[in-house]
N, C-alpha and C positions, 0 to 999 in steps of 0.2 A: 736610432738603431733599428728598428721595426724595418723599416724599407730595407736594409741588410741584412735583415733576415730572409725576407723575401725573394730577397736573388741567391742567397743560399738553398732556398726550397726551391725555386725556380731551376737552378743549376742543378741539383740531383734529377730533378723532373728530366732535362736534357741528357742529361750521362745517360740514364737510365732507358732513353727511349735512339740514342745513339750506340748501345750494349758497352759502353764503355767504364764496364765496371771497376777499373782502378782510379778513373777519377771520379765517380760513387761512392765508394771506399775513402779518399781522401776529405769528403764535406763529411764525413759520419765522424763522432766523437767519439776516441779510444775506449769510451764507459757508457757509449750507448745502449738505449733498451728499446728493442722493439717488442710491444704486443699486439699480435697479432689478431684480426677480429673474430669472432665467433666463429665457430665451422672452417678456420684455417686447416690446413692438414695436419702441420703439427702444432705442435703443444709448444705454446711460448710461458715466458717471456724470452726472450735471448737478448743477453747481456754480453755487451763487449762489440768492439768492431767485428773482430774474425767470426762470430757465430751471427750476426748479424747477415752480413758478407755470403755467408758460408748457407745460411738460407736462403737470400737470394737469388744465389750463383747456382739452386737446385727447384728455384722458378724456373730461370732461366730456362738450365738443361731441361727440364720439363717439359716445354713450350717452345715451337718452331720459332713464333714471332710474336712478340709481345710491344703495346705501346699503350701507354700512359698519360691520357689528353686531360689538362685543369679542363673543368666545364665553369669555372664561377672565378669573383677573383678574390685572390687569396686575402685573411683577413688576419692583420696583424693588430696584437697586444703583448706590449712586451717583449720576454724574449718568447714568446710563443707565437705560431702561423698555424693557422687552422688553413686547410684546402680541399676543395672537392675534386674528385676526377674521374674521368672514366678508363676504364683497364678494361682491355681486349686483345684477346692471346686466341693463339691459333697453333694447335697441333696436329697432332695424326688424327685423332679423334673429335669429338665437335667441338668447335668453336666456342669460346667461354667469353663473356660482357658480362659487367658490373661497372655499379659506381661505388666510388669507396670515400668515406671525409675523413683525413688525416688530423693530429695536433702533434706539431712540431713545437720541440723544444730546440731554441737555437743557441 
């Protein structure tokens, strides 16, 4: 199961860096939780696809152009996928990099 889960994170990584957030939307679990890391702008946790989605989708608008490169390979146990990457978005104002390490529950 592990290696399915990894094409699961793998396939959000693509939606996500193709803007195609309804099939985004579709890999996410109707009862997911995202929390967000420290110094996010808002305040998580958010529960549920739609509020998930719904922060997202106000990345997005945020940010001219945003893309989302693994730098490591992903490391599966269980139903959990740990992943590193690097997030670099470009708006009106300057340009924002980071790297961020996820833990997916699949």
């Amino acid at each position: 199961m592990s290696r399915e889960n990894v094409e699961v994170v793998l396939a959000g990584y693509e939606a996500w860096n193709a803007g195609d957030m309804e099939t985004y939307g579709k890999l996410l679990h109707p009862n997911v939780i995202m929390r967000p890391p420290e110094g996010w702008p808002e305040q998580g946790p958010f529960v549920g696809r739609e509020a998930v989605l719904r922060e997202f989708k106000q990345v997005r608008d945020t940010w001219e152009a945003d893309a989302a490169e693994p730098i490591s390979e992903p490391i599966a146990v269980g139903d959990k996928v740990l992943m590193r990457f690097h997030w670099r978005l470009k708006g009106q104002g300057p340009d924002a990099s980071t790297e961020l390490t996820c833990l997916y529950t699949v």
